[in-house]
mmCIF file of the N, C-alpha and C atoms, coordinates in Angstrom:
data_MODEL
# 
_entry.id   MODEL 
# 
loop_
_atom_site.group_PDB 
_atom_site.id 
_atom_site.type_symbol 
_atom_site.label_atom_id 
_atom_site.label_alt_id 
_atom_site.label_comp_id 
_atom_site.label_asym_id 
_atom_site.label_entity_id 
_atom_site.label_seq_id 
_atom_site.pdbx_PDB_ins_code 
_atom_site.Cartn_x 
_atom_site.Cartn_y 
_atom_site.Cartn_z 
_atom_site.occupancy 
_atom_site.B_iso_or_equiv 
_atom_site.pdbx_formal_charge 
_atom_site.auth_seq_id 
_atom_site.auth_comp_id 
_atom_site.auth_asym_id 
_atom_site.auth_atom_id 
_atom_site.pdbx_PDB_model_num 
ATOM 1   N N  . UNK A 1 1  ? 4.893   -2.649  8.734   1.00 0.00 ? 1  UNK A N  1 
ATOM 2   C CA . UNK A 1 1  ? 4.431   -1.727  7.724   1.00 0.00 ? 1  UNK A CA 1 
ATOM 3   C C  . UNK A 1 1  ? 2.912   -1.578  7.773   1.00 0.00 ? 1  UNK A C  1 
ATOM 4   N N  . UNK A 1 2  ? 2.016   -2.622  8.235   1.00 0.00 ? 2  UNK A N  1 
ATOM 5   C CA . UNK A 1 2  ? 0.627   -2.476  8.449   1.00 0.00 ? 2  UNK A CA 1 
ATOM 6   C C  . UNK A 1 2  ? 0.326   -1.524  9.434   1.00 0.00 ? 2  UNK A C  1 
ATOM 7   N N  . UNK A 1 3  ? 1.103   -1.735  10.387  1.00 0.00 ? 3  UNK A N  1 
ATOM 8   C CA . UNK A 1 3  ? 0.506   -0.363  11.151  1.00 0.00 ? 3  UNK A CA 1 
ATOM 9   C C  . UNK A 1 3  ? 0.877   0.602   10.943  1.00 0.00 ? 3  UNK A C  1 
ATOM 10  N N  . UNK A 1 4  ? 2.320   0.661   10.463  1.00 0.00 ? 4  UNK A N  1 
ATOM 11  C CA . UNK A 1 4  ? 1.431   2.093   9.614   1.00 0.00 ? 4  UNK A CA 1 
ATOM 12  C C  . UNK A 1 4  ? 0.975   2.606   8.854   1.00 0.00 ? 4  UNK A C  1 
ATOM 13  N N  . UNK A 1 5  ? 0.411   1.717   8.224   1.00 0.00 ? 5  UNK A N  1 
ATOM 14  C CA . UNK A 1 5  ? -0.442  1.979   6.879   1.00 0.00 ? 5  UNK A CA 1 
ATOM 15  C C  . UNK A 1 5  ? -1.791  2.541   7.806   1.00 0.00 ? 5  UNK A C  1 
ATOM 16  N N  . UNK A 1 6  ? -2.128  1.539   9.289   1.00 0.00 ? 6  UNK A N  1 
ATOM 17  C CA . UNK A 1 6  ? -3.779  2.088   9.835   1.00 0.00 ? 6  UNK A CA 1 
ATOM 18  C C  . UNK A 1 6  ? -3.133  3.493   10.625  1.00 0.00 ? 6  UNK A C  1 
ATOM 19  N N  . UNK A 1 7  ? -2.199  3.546   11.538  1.00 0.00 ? 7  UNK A N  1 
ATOM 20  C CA . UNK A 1 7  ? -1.711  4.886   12.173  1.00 0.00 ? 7  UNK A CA 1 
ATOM 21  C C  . UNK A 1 7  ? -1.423  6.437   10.835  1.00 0.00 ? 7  UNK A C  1 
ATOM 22  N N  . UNK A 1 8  ? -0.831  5.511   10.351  1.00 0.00 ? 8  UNK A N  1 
ATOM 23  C CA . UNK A 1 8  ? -0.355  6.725   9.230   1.00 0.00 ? 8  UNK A CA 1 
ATOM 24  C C  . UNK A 1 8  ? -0.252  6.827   7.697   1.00 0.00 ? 8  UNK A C  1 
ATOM 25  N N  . UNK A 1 9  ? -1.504  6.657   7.544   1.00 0.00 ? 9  UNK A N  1 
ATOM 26  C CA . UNK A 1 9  ? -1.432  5.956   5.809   1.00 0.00 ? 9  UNK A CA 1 
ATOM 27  C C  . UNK A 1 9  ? -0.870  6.897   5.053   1.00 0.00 ? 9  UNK A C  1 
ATOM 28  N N  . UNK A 1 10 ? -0.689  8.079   4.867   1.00 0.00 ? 10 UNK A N  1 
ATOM 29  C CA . UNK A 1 10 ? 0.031   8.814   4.086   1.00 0.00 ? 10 UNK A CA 1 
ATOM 30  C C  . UNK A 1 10 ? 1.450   8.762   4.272   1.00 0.00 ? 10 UNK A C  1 
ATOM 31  N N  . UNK A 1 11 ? 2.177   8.307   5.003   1.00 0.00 ? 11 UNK A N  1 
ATOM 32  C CA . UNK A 1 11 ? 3.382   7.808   5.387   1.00 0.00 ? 11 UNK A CA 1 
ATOM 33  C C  . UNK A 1 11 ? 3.739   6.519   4.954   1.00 0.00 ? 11 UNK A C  1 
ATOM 34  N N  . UNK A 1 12 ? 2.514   5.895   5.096   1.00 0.00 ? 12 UNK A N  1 
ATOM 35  C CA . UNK A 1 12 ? 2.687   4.549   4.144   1.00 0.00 ? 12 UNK A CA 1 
ATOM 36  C C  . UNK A 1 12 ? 2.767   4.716   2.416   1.00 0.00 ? 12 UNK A C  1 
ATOM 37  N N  . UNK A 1 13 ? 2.640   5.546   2.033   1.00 0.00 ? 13 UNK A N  1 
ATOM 38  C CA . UNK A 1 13 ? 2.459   5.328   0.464   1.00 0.00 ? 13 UNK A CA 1 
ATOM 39  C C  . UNK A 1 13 ? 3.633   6.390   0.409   1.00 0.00 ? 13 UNK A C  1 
ATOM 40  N N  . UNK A 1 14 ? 4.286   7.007   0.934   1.00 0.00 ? 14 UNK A N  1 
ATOM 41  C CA . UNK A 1 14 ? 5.301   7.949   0.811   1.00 0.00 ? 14 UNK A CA 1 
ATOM 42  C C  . UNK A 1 14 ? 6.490   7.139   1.089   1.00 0.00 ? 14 UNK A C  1 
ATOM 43  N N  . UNK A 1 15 ? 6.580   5.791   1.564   1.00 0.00 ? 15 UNK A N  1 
ATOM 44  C CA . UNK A 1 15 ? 7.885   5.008   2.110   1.00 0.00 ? 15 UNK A CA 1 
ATOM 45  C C  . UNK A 1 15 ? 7.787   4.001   0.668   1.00 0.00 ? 15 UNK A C  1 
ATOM 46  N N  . UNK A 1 16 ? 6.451   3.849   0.164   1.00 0.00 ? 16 UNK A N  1 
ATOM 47  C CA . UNK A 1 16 ? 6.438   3.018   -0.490  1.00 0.00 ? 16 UNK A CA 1 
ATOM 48  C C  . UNK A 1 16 ? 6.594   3.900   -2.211  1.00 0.00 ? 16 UNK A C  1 
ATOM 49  N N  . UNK A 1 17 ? 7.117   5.240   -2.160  1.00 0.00 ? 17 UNK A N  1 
ATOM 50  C CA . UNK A 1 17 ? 7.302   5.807   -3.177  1.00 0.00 ? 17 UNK A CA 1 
ATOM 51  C C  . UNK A 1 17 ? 6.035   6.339   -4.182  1.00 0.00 ? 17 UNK A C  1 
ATOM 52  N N  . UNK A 1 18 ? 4.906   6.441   -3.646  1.00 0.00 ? 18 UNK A N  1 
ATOM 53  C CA . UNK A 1 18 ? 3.742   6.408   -4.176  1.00 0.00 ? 18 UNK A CA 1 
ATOM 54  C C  . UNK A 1 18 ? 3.765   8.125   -3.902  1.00 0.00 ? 18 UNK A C  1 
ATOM 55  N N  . UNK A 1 19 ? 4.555   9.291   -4.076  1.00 0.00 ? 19 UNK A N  1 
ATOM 56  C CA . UNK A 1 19 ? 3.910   10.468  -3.570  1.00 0.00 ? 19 UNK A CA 1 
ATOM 57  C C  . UNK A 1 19 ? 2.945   10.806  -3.529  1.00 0.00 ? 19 UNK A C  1 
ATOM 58  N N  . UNK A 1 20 ? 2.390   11.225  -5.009  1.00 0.00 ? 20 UNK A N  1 
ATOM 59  C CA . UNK A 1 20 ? 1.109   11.854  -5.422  1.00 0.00 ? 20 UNK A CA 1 
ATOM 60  C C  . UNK A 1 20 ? -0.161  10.977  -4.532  1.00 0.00 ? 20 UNK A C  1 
ATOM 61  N N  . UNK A 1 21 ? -0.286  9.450   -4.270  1.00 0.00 ? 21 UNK A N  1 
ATOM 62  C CA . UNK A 1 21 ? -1.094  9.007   -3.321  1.00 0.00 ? 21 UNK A CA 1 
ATOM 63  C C  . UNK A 1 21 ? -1.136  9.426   -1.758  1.00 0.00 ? 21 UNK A C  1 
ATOM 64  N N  . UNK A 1 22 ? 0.327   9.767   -1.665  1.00 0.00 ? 22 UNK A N  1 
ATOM 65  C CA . UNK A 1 22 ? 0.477   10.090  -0.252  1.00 0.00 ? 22 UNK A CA 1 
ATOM 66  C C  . UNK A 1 22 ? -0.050  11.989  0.136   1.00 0.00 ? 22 UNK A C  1 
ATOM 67  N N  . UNK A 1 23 ? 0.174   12.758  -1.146  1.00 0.00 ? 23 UNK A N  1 
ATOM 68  C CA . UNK A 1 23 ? -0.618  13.876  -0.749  1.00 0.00 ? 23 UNK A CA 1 
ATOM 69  C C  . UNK A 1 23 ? -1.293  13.820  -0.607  1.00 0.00 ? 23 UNK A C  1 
ATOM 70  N N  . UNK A 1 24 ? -2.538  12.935  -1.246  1.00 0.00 ? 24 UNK A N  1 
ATOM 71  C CA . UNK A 1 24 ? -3.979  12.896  -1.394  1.00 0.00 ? 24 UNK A CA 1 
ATOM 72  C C  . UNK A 1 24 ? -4.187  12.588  0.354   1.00 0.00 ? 24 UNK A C  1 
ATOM 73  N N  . UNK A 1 25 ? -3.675  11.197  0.692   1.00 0.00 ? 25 UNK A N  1 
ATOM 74  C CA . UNK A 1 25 ? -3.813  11.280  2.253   1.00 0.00 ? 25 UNK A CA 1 
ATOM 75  C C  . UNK A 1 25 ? -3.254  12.404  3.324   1.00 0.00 ? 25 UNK A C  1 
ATOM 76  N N  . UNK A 1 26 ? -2.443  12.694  3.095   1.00 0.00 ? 26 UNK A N  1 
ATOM 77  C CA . UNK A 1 26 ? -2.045  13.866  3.316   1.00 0.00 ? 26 UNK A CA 1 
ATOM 78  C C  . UNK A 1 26 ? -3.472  14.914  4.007   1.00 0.00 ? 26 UNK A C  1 
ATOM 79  N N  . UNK A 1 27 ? -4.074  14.774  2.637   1.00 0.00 ? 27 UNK A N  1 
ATOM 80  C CA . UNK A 1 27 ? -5.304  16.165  2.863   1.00 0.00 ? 27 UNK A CA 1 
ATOM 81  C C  . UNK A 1 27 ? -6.651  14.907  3.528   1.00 0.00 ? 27 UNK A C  1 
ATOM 82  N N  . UNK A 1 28 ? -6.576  13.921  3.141   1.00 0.00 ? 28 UNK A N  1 
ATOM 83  C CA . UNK A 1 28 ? -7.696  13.249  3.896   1.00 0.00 ? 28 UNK A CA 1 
ATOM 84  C C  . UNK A 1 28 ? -7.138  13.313  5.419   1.00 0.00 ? 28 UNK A C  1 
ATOM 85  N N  . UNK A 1 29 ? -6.305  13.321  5.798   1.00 0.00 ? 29 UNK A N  1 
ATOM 86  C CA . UNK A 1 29 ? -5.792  12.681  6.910   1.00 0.00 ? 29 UNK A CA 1 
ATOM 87  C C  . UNK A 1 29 ? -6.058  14.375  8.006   1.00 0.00 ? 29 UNK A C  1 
ATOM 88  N N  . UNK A 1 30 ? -6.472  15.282  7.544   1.00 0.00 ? 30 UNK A N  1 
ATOM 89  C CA . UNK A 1 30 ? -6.737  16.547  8.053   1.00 0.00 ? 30 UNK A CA 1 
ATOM 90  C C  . UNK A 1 30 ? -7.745  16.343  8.750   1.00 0.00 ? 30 UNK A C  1 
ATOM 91  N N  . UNK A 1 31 ? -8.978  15.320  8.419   1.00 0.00 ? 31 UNK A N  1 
ATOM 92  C CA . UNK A 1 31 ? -10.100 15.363  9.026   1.00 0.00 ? 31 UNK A CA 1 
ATOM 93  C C  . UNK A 1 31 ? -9.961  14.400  9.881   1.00 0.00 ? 31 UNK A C  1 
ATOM 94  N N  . UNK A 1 32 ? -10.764 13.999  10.798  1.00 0.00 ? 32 UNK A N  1 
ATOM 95  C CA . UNK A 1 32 ? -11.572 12.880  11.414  1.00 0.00 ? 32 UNK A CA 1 
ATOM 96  C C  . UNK A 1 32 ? -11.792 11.925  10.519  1.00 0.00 ? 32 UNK A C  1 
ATOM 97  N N  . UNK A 1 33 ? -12.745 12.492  10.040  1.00 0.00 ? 33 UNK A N  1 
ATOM 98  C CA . UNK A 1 33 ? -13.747 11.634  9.003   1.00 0.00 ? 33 UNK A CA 1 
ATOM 99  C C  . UNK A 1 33 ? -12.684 10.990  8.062   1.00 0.00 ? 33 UNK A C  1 
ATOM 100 N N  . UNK A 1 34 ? -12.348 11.521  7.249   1.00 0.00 ? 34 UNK A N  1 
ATOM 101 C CA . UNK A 1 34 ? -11.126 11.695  6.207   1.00 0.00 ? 34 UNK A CA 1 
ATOM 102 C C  . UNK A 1 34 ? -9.839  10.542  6.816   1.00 0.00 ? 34 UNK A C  1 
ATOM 103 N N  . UNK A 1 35 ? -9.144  10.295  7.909   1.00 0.00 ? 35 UNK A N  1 
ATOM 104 C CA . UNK A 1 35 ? -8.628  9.379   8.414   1.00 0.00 ? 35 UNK A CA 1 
ATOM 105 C C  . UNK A 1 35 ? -8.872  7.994   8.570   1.00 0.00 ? 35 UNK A C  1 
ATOM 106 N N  . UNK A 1 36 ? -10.152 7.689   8.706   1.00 0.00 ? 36 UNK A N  1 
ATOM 107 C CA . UNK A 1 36 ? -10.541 6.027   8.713   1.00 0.00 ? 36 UNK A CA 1 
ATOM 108 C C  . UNK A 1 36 ? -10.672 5.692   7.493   1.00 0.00 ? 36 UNK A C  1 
ATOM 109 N N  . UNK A 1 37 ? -11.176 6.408   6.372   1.00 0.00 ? 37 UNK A N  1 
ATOM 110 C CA . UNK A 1 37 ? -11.141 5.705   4.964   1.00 0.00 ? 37 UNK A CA 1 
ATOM 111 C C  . UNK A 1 37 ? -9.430  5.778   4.629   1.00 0.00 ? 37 UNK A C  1 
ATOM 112 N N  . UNK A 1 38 ? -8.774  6.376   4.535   1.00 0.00 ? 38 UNK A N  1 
ATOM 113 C CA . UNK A 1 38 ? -7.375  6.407   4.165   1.00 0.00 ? 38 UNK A CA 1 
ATOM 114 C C  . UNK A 1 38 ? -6.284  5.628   4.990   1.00 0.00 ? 38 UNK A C  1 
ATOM 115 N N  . UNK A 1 39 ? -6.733  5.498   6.331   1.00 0.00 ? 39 UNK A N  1 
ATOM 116 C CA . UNK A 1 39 ? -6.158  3.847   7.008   1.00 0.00 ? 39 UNK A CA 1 
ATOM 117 C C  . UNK A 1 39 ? -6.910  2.971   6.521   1.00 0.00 ? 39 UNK A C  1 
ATOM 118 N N  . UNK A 1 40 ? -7.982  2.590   5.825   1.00 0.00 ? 40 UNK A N  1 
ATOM 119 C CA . UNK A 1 40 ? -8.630  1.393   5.427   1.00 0.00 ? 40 UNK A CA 1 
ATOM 120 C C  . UNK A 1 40 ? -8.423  1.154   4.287   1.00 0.00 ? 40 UNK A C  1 
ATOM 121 N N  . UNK A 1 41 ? -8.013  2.226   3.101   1.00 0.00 ? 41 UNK A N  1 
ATOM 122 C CA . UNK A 1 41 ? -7.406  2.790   1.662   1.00 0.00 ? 41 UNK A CA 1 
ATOM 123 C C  . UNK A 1 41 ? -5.829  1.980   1.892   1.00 0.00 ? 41 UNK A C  1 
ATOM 124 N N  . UNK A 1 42 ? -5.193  2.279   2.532   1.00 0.00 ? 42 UNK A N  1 
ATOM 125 C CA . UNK A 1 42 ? -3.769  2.441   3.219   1.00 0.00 ? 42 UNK A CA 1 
ATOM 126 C C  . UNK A 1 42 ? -3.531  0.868   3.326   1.00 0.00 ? 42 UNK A C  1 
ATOM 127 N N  . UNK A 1 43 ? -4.608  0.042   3.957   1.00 0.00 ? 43 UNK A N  1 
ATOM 128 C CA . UNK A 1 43 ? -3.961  -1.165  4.541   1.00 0.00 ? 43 UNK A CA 1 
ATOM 129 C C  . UNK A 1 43 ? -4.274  -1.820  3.540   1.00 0.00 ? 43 UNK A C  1 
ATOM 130 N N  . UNK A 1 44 ? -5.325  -1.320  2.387   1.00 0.00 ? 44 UNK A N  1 
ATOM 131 C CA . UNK A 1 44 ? -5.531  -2.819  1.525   1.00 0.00 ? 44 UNK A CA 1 
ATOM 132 C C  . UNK A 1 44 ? -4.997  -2.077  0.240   1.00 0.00 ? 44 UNK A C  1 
ATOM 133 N N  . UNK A 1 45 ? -4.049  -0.948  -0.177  1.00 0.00 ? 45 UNK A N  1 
ATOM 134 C CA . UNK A 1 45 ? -3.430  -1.293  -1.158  1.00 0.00 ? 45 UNK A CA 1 
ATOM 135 C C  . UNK A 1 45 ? -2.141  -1.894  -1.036  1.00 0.00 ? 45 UNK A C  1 
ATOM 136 N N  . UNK A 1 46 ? -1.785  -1.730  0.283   1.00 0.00 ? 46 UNK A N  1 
ATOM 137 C CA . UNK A 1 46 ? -0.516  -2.627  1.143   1.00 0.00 ? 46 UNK A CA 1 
ATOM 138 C C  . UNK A 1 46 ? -0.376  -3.995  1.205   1.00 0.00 ? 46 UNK A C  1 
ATOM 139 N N  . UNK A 1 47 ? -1.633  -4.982  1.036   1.00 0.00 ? 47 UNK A N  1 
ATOM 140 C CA . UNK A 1 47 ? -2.165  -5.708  1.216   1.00 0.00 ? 47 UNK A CA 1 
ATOM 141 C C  . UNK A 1 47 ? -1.947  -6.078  -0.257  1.00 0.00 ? 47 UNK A C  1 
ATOM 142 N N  . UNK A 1 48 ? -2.595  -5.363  -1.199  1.00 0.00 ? 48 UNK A N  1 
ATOM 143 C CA . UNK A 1 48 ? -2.691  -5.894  -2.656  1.00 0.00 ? 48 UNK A CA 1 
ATOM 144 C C  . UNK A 1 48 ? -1.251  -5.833  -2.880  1.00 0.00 ? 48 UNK A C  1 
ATOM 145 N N  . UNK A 1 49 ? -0.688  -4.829  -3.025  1.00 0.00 ? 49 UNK A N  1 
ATOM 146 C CA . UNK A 1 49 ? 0.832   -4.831  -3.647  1.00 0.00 ? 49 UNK A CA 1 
ATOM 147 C C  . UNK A 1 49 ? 1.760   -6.173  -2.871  1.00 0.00 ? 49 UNK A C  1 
ATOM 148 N N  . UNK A 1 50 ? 1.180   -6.648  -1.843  1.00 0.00 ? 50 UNK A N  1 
ATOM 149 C CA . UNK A 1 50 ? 2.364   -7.886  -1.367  1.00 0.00 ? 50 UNK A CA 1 
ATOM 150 C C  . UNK A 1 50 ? 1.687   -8.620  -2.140  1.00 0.00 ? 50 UNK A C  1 
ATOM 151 N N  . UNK A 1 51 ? 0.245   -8.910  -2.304  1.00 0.00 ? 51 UNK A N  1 
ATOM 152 C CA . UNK A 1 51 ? -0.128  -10.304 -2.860  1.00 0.00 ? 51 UNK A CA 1 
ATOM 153 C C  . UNK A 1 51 ? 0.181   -10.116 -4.595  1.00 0.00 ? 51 UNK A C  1 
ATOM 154 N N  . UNK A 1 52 ? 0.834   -8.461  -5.408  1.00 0.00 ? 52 UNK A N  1 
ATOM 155 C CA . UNK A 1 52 ? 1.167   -8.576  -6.620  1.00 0.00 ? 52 UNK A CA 1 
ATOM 156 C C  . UNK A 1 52 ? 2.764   -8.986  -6.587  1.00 0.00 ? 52 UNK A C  1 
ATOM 157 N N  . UNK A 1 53 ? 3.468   -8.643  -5.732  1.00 0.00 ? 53 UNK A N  1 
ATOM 158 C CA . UNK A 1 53 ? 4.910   -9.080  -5.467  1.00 0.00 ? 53 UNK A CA 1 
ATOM 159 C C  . UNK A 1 53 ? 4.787   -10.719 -5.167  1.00 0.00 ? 53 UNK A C  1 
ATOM 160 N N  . UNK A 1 54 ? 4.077   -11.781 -4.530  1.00 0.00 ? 54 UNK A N  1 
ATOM 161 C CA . UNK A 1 54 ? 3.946   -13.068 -4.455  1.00 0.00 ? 54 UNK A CA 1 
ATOM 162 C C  . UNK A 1 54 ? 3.345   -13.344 -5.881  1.00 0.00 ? 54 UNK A C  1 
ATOM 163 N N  . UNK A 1 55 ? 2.847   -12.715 -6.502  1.00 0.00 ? 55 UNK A N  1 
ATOM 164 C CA . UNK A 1 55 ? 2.336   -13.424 -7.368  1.00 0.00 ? 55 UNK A CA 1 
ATOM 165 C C  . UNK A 1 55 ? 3.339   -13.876 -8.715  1.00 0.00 ? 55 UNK A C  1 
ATOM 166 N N  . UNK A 1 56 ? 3.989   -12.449 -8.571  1.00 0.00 ? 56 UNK A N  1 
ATOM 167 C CA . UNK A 1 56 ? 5.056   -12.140 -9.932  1.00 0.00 ? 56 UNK A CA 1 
ATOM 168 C C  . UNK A 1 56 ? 6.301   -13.099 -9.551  1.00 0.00 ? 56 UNK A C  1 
ATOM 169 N N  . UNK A 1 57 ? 6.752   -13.388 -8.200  1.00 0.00 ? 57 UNK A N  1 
ATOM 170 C CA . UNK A 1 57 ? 7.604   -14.102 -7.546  1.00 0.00 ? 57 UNK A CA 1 
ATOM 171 C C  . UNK A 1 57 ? 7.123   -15.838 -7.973  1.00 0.00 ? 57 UNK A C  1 
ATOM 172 N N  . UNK A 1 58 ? 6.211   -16.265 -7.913  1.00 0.00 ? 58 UNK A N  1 
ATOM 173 C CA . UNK A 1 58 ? 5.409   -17.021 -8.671  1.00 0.00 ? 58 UNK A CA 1 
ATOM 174 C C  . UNK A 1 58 ? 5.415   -17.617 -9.825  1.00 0.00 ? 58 UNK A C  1 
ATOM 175 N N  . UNK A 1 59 ? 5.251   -16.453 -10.554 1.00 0.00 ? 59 UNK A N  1 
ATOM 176 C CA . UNK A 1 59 ? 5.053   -16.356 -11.882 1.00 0.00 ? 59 UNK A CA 1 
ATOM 177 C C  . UNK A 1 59 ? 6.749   -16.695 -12.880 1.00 0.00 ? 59 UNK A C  1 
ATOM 178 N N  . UNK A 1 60 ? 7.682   -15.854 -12.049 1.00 0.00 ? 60 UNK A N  1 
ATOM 179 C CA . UNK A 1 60 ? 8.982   -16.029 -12.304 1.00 0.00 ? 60 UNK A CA 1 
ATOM 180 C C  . UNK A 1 60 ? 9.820   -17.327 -12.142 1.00 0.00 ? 60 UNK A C  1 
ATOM 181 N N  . UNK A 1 61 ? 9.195   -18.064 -10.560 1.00 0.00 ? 61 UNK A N  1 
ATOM 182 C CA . UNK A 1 61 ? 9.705   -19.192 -10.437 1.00 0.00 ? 61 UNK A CA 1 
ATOM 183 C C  . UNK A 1 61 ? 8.976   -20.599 -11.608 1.00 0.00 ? 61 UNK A C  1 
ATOM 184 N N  . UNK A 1 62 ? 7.678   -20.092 -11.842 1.00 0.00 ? 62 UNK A N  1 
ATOM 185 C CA . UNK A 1 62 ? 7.301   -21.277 -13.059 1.00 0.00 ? 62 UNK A CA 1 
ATOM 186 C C  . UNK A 1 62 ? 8.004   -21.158 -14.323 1.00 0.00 ? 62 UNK A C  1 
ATOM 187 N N  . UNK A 1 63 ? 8.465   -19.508 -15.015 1.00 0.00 ? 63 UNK A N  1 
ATOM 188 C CA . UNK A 1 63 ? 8.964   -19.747 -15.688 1.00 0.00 ? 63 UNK A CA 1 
ATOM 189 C C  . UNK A 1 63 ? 10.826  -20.299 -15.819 1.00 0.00 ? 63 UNK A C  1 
ATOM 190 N N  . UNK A 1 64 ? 11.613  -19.982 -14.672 1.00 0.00 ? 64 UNK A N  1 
ATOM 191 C CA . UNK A 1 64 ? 12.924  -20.795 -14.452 1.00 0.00 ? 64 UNK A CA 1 
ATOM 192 C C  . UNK A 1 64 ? 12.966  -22.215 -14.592 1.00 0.00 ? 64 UNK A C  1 
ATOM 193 N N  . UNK A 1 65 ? 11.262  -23.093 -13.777 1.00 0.00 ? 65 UNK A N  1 
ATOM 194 C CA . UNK A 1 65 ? 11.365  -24.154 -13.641 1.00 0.00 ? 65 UNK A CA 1 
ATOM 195 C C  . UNK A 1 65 ? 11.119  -25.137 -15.304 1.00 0.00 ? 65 UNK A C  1 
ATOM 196 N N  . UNK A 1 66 ? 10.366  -23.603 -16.492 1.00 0.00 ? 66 UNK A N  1 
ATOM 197 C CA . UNK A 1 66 ? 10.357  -24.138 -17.785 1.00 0.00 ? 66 UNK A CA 1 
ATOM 198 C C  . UNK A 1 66 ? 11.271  -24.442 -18.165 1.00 0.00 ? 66 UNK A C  1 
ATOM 199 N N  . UNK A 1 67 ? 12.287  -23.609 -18.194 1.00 0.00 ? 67 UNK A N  1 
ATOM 200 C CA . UNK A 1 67 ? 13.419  -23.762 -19.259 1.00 0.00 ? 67 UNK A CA 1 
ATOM 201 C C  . UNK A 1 67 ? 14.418  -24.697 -19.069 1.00 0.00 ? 67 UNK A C  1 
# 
């Protein structure tokens, strides 16, 4: 999924159900310029959302181990 978040970041947020983010790349992804921030956009909200899924995974197993 990382690569294609750097090959195709608007494809990445469109698999990941994010549309409205994925148009936006969409229109960045027209340029040159516009392509390296939106693969670099691309890989670290990919990046954040696994480390919010470990965290909540986490968070869930301390509370099972309360009760």
């Amino acid at each position: 999924m990382l690569l294609i978040a750097i090959l195709v970041p608007a494809l990445s947020f469109l698999l990941r159900g994010k549309i409205f983010q994925g148009i936006i790349f969409i229109i960045l992804q027209v340029t040159l310029i516009g392509w390296l921030p939106a693969a670099f956009w691309a890989a670290l909200s990919l990046n954040n959302a696994r480390a919010e899924k470990r965290a909540h995974k986490i968070i869930e197993s301390m509370r099972a181990t309360r009760q």
